[in-house]
RODO-2510 file (C-alpha; in nm, 4 decimals, decimal comma):
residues 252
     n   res          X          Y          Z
     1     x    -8,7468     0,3563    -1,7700
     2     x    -8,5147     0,3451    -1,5116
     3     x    -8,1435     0,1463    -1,5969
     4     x    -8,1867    -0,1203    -1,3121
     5     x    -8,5319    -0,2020    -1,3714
     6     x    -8,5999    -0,5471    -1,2868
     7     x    -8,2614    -0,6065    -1,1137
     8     x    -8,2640    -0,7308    -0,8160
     9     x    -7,9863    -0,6125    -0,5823
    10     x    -7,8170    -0,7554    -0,2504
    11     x    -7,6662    -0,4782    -0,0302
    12     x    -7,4749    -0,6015     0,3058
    13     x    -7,4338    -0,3568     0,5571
    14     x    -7,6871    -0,1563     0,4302
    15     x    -7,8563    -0,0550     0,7738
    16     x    -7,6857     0,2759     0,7878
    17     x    -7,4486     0,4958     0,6513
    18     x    -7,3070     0,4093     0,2809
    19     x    -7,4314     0,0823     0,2874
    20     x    -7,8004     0,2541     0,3055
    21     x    -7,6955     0,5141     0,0828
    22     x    -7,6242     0,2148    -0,1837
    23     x    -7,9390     0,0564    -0,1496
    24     x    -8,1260     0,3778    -0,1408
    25     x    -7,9732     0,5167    -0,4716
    26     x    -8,0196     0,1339    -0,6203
    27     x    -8,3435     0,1514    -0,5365
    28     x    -8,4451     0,4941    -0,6945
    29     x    -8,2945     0,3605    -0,9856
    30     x    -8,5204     0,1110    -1,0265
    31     x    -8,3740    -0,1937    -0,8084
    32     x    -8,5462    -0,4177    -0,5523
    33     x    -8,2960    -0,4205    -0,3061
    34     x    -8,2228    -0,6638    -0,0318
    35     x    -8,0542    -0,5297     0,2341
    36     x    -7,8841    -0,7304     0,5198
    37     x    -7,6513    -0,6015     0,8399
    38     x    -7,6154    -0,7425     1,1969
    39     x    -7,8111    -0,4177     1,3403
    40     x    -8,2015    -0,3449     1,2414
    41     x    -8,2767    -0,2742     0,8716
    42     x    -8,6166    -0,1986     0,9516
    43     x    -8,5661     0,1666     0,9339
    44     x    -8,3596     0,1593     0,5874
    45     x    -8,6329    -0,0661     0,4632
    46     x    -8,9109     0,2061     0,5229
    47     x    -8,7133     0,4950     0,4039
    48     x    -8,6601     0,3055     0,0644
    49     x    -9,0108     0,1263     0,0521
    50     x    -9,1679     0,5126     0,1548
    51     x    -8,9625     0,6489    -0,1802
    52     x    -9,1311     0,4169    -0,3628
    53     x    -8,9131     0,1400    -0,3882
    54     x    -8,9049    -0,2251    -0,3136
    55     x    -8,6858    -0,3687    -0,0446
    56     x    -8,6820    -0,6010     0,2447
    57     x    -8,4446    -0,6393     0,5448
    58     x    -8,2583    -0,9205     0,7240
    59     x    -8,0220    -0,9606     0,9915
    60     x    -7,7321    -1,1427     0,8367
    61     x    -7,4082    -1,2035     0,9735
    62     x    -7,1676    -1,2099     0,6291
    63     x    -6,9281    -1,4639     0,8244
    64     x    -7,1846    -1,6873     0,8729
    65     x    -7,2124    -1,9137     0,5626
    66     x    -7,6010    -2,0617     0,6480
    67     x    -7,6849    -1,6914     0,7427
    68     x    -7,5697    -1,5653     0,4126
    69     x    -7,6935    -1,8912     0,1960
    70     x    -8,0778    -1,7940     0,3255
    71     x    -8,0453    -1,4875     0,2717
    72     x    -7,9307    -1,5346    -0,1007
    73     x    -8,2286    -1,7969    -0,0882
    74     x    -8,5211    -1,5473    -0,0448
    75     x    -8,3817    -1,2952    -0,2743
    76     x    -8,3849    -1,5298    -0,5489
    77     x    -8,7391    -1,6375    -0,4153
    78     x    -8,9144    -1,3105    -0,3893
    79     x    -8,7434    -1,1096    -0,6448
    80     x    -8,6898    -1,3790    -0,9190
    81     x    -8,3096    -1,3827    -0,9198
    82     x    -8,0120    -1,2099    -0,7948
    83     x    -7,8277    -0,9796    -1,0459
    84     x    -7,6262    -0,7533    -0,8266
    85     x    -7,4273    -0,8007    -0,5263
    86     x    -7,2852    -0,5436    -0,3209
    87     x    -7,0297    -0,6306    -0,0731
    88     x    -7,0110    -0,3436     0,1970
    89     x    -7,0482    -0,4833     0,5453
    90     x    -6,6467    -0,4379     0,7062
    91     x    -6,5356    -0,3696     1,0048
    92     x    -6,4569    -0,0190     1,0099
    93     x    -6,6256     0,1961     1,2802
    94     x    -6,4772     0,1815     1,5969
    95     x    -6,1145     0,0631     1,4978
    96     x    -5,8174     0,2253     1,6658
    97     x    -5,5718     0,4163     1,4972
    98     x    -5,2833     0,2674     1,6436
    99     x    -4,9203     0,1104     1,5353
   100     x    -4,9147    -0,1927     1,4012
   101     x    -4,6849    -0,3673     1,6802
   102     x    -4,9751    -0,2876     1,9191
   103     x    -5,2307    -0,4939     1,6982
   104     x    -5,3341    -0,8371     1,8679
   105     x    -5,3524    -1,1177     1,6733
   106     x    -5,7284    -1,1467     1,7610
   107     x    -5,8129    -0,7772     1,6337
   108     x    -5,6586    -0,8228     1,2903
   109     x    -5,7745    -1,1722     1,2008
   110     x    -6,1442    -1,0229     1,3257
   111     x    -6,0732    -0,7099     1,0522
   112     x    -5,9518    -1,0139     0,7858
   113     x    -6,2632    -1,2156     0,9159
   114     x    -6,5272    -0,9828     0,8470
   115     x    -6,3957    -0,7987     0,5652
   116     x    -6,2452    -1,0298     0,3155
   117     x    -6,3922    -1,3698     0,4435
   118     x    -6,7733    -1,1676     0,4310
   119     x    -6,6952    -1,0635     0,0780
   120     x    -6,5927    -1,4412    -0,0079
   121     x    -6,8995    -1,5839     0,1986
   122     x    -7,1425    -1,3624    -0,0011
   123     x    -6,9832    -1,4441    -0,3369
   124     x    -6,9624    -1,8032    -0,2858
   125     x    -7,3768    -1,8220    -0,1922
   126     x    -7,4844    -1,5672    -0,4537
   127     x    -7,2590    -1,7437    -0,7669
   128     x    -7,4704    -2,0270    -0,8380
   129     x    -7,8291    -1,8308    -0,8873
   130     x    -7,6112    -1,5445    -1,1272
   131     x    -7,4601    -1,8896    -1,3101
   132     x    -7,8188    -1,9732    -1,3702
   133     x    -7,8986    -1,6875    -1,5270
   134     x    -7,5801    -1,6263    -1,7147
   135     x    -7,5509    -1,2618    -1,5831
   136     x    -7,4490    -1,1169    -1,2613
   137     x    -7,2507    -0,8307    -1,1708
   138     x    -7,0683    -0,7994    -0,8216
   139     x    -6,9320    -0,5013    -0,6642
   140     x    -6,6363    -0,5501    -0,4132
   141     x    -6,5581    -0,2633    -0,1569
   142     x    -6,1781    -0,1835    -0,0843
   143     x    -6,0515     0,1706     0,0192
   144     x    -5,8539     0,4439    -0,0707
   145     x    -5,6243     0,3230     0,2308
   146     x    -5,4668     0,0383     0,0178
   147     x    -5,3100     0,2496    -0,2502
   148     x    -5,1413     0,5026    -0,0196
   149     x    -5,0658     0,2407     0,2412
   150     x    -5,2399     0,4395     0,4753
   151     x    -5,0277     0,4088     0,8588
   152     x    -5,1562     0,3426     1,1768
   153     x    -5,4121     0,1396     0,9935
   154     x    -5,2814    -0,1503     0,9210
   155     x    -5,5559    -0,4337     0,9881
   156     x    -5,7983    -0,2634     0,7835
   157     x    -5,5852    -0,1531     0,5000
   158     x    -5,3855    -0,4934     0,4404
   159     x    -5,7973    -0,6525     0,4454
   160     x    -5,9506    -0,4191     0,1317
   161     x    -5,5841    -0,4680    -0,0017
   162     x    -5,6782    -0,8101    -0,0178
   163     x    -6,0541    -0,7249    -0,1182
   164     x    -5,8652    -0,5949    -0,4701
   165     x    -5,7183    -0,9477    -0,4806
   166     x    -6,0102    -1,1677    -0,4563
   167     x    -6,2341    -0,9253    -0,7041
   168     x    -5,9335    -0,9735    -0,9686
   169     x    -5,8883    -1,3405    -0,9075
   170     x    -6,2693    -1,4104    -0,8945
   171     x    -6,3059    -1,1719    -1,2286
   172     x    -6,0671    -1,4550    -1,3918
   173     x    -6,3047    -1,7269    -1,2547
   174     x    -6,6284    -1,6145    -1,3893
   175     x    -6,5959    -1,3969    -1,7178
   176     x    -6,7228    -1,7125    -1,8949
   177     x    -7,0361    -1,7295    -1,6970
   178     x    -7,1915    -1,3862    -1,7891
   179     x    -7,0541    -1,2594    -1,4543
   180     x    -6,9031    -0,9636    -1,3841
   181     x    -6,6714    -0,8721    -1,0594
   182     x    -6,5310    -0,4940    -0,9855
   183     x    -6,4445    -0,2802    -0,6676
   184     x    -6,5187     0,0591    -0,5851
   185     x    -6,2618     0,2434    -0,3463
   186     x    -6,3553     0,5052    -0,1468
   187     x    -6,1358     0,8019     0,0201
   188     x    -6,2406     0,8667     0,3665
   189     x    -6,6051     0,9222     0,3646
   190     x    -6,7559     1,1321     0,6252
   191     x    -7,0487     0,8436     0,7246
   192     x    -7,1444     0,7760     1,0676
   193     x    -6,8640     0,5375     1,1715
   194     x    -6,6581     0,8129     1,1046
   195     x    -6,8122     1,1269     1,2456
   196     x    -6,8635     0,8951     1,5534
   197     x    -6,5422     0,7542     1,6197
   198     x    -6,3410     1,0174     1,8685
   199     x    -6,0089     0,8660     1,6753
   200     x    -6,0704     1,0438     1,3515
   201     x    -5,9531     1,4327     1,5171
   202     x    -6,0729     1,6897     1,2687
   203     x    -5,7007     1,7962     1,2133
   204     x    -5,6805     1,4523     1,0525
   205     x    -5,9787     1,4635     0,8370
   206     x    -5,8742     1,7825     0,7111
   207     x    -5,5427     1,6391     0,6538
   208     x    -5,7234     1,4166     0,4371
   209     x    -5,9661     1,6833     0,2500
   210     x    -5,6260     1,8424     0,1607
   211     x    -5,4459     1,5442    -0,0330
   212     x    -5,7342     1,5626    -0,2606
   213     x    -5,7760     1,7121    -0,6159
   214     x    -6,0846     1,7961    -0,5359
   215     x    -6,0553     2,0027    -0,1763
   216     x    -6,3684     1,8965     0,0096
   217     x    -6,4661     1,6473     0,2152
   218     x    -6,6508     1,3160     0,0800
   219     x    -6,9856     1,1881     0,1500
   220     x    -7,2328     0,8751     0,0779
   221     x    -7,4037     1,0461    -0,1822
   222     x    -7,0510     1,0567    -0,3555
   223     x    -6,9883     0,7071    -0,4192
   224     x    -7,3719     0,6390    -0,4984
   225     x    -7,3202     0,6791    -0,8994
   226     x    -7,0206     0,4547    -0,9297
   227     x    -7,1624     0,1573    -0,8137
   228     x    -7,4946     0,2309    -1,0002
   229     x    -7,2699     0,2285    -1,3067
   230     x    -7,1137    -0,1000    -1,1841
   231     x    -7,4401    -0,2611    -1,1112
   232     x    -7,5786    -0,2017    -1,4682
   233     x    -7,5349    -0,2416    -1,8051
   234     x    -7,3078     0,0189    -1,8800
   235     x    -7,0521    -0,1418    -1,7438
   236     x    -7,1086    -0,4924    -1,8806
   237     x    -6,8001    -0,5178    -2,0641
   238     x    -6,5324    -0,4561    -1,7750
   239     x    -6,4469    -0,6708    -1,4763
   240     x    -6,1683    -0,7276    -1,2773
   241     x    -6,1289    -0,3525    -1,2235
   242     x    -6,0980    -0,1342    -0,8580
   243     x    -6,2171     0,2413    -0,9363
   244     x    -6,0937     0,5040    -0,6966
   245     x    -6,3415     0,7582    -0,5612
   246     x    -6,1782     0,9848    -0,3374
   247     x    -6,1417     1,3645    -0,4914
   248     x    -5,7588     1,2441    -0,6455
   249     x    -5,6543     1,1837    -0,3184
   250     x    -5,4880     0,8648    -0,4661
   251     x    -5,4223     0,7610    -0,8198
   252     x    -5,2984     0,4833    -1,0233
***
């Protein structure tokens, strides 16, 4: 028997990249996954359903609160309750590395918007259906970024810095319901947004390979088992936490 047999999962962002890689890995471990992103699914969906797994797609916009509530609506329909929600959609791909003083207001309360307020939009729909069951565990994504204080970054660092906050706050909140709230941190992750953004040279992710413990670079498939372990019952007596996987890039 598989450990997340008859779990039913929610994965944003999960159209590509580590969000699929999530939902993939939840899935051969026994999940029905939901997956939801503002691109296509369609593609994820087959790769999971032709593994032998159950899933179904939906675009979702995580700002959107009516766009989140239905989605948290026909999980709990077709798979009989929600017991695991993964919070990965961000804005990540694309972003400059630049200063800070050359942020505009607009770009870093978009980063804030979509990071931290998608994360609180997805929480806020998906906490009455785990309250009804009395069980629920929900996995916050922050970064690596945060604890080093990362330059040249600072939109998207000072967001999963407050991604830490609201899983720690929101652990307080819940404990009593059966409901469990942790991040996972990654290092840089060599996914698609980052092998196709021109801004990350490969002098600098080389740089980062080299602050590591463990000298190689990081991919999808290295995250995968942590938030497994966070989704089920292993980890049922431990909330509030943020786990760093990065090779010991960071500690603390």
């Amino acid at each position: 028997m598989a450990r997340l047999d008859g779990r039913s999962v929610i994965v944003t962002g999960a159209a590509q990249g580590i969000g699929l890689a999530y939902a993939t890995a939840l899935a051969a471990d026994g999940a029905k996954v939901a997956l939801c992103d503002v691109t296509s699914c369609d593609q994820a969906v087959d790769i999971i359903r032709q593994a032998g797994g159950t899933a179904f797609g939906v675009h979702c916009d995580v700002t959107d609160a009516r766009q989140v509530a239905e989605l948290v609506k026909r999980t709990d329909t077709e798979f009989g309750g929600i017991h695991g929600l993964v919070n990965n959609a961000a804005l990540f791909k694309g972003l400059p590395i630049q200063r800070f003083e050359t942020i505009t207001s607009e770009a870093f309360d978009r980063v804030m918007t979509v990071n931290v307020r998608g994360s609180f939009e997805c929480i806020k729909a998906a906490l009455p259906v785990m309250k009804r069951q009395g069980y629920g565990k929900i996995v916050n994504v922050a970064s690596g970024t945060f604890f080093k204080g990362t330059p040249m970054m600072a939109a998207y660092v000072t967001s999963k810095g407050a991604v830490v906050g609201l899983t720690r706050c929101i652990a307080r909140e819940v404990g009593e319901f059966g409901i469990r709230v942790n991040c996972i941190a990654p290092g840089l992750t060599l996914s698609e947004a980052v092998r196709d953004n021109p801004e990350w040279a490969d002098s600098m992710i080389a740089a980062n390979t080299a602050s590591r413990s463990i000298k190689r670079e990081e991919e999808p498939a290295d995250l995968t088992g942590t938030v497994g372990f966070l989704i089920s019952a292993d980890s049922d007596f431990m909330t509030g936490q943020t786990i760093l996987v990065d090779g010991g890039s960071a500690m603390h």
